[in-house]
C-alpha positions as CSV (number, residue, x, y, z in Angstrom):
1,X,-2.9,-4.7,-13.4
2,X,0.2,-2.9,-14.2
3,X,2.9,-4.0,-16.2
4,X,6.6,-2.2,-16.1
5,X,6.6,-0.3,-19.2
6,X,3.2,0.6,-19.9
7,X,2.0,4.3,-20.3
8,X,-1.6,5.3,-19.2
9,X,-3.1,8.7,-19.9
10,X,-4.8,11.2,-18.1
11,X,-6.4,13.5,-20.9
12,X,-7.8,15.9,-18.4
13,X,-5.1,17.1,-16.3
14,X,-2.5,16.2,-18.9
15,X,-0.4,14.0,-17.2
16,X,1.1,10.4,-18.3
17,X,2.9,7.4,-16.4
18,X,5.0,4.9,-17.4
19,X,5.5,2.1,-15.0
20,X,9.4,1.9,-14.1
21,X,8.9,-0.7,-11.3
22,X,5.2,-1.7,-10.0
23,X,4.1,-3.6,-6.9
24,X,4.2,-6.8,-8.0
25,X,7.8,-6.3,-10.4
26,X,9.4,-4.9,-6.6
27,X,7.8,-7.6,-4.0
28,X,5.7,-4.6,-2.9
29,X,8.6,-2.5,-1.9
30,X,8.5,0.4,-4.6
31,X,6.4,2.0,-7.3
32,X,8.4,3.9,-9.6
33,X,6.8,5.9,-13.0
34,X,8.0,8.5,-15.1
35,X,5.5,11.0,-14.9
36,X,5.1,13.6,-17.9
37,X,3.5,16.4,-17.4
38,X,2.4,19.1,-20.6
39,X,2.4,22.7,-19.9
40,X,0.2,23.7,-17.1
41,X,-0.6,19.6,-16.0
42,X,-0.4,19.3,-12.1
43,X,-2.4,17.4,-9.5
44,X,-5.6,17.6,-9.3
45,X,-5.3,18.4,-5.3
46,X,-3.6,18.8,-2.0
47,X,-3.8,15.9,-0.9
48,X,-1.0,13.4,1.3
49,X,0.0,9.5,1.8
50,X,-1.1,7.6,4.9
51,X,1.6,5.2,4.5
52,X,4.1,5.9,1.8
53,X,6.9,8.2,1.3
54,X,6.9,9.5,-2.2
55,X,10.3,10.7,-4.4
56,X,10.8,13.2,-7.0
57,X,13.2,13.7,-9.4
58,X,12.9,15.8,-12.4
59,X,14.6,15.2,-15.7
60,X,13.4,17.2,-17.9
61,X,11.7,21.0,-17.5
62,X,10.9,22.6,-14.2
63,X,8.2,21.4,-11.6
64,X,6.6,23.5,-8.3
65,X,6.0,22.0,-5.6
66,X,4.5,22.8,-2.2
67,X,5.4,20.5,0.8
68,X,3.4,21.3,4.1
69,X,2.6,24.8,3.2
70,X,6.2,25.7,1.4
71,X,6.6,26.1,-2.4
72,X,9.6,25.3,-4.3
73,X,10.5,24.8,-8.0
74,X,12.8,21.8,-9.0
75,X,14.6,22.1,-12.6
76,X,16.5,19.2,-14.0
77,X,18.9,17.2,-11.4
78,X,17.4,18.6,-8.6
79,X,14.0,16.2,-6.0
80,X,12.9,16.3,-3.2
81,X,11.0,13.5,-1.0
82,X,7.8,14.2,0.6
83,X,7.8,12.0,4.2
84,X,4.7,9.9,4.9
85,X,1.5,12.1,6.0
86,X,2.8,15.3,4.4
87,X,0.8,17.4,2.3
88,X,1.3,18.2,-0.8
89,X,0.8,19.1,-4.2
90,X,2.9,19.3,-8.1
91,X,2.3,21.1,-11.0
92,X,4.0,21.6,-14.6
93,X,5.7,25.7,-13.7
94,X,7.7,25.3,-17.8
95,X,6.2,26.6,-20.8
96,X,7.6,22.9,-22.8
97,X,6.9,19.2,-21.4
98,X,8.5,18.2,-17.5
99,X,9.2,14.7,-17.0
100,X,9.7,13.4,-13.6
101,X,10.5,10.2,-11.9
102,X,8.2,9.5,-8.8
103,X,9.2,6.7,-6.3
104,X,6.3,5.5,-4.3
105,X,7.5,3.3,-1.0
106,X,5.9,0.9,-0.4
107,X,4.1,0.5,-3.3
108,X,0.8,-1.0,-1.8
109,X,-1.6,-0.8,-4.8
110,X,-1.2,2.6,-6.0
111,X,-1.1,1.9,-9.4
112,X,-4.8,0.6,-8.8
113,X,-5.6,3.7,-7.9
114,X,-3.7,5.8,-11.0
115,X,-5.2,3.5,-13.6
116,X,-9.0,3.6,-11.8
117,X,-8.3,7.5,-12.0
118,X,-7.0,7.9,-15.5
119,X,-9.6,5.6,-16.9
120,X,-12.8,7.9,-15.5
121,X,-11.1,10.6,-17.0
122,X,-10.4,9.4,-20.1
123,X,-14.1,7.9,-20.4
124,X,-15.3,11.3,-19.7
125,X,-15.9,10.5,-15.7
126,X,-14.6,13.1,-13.9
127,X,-15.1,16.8,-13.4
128,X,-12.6,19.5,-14.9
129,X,-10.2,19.0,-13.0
130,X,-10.0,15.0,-13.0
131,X,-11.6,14.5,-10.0
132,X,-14.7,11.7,-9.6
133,X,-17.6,12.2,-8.3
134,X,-18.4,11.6,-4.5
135,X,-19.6,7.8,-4.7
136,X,-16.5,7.2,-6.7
137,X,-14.5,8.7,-4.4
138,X,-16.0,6.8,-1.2
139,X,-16.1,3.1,-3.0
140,X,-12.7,3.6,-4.4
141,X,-10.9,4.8,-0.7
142,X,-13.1,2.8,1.0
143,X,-11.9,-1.1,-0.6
144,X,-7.6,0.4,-1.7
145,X,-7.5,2.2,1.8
146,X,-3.6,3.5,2.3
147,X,-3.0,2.7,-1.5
148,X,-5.3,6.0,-2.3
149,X,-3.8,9.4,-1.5
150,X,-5.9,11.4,0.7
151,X,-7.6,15.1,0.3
152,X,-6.1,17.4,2.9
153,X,-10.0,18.6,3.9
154,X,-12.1,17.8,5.1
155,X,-10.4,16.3,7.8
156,X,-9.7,13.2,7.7
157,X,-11.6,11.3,10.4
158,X,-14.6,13.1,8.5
159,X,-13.7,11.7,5.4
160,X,-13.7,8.1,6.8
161,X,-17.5,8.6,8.2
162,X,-18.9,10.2,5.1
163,X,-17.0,7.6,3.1
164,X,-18.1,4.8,5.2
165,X,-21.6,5.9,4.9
166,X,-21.6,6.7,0.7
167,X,-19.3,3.8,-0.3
168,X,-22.3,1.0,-0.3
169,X,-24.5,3.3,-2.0
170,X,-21.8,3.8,-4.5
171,X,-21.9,0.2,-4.9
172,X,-24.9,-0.2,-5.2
173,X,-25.2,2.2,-7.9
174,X,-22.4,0.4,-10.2
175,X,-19.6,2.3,-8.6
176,X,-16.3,-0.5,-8.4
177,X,-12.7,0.2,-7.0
178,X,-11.3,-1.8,-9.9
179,X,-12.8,-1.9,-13.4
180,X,-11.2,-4.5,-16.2
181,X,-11.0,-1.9,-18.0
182,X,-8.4,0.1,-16.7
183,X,-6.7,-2.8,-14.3
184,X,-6.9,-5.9,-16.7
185,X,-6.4,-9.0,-14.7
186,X,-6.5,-7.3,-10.8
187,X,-7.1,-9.6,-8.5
188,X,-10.3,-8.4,-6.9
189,X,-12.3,-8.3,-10.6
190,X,-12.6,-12.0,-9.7
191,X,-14.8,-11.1,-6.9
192,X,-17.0,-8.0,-8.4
């Protein structure tokens, strides 16, 4: 579970949070990190929010982002908010360190989903570009829902019918949404 000034790492697409405000510090209402990014870090993927608005404002370096099929680049002082179902994607465009603050409303249990994402890659779970594999995919979207951000393709009413059908085979072959390992004390570990 998340706890406001913690840091987690993502050693594969080289990006770090600290919590700023988390779901349960905010009632629900907001989940704010500073999010460091090292020289050519960026998301893994397109990808967009079912149910949350998401902020950015850059305080250090210079970010790109693409909004719905427009690229930009943000410097210091400048962010932009990306409305709920957009897509979009972020990446690192400086040759030093950017750090930006991301505001995440309503919080829902996104951080669940950052920590359950930084942990497989730091435990060597995830492909090259920090993405897990299929049955992770389906058993983690499939039990956080709108807390997960989600791909751009394929489509998703697709998504939910391959997910639905791989999520109990992920289970079933040790795949979790939650691991006490990377979300110490979350309330569904009591039930896994």
């Amino acid at each position: 579970m998340a706890s406001v000034g913690e840091t987690i790492e993502n050693p594969v697409n080289g990006e770090s949070i600290t919590w700023i405000e988390t779901a349960r510090s905010s009632a629900g209402e907001l989940l704010a990190f500073d999010l460091s990014l090292r020289p050519g870090a960026g998301v893994a993927a397109t990808h967009r929010h079912v149910r949350q608005e998401e902020r950015f404002d850059v305080q250090a370096g210079a970010i790109g982002l693409e909004v719905a099929g427009a690229q930009r680049t943000l410097g210091v002082g400048e962010g932009a908010t990306v409305p709920i179902g957009v897509a979009h994607r972020w990446w690192n465009v400086g040759e030093g360190e950017a750090l930006v603050r991301v505001e995440l409303r309503p919080a829902l249990d996104t951080e669940t989903f950052f920590e359950v994402l930084f942990g497989l890659s730091r435990d060597g779970k995830t492909n090259r570009k920090g993405i897990p594999g299929l049955l992770q995919i389906a058993v983690t979207v499939r039990a956080l829902g709108d807390s997960c951000s989600t791909l751009v393709m394929p489509p998703p009413a697709v998504q939910r019918v391959v997910f639905a059908l791989l999520a109990p085979i992920g289970r079933r072959r040790g795949r979790r949404a939650t691991y006490a390992e990377y979300s110490p004390g979350h309330p569904s570990l009591s039930s896994q």
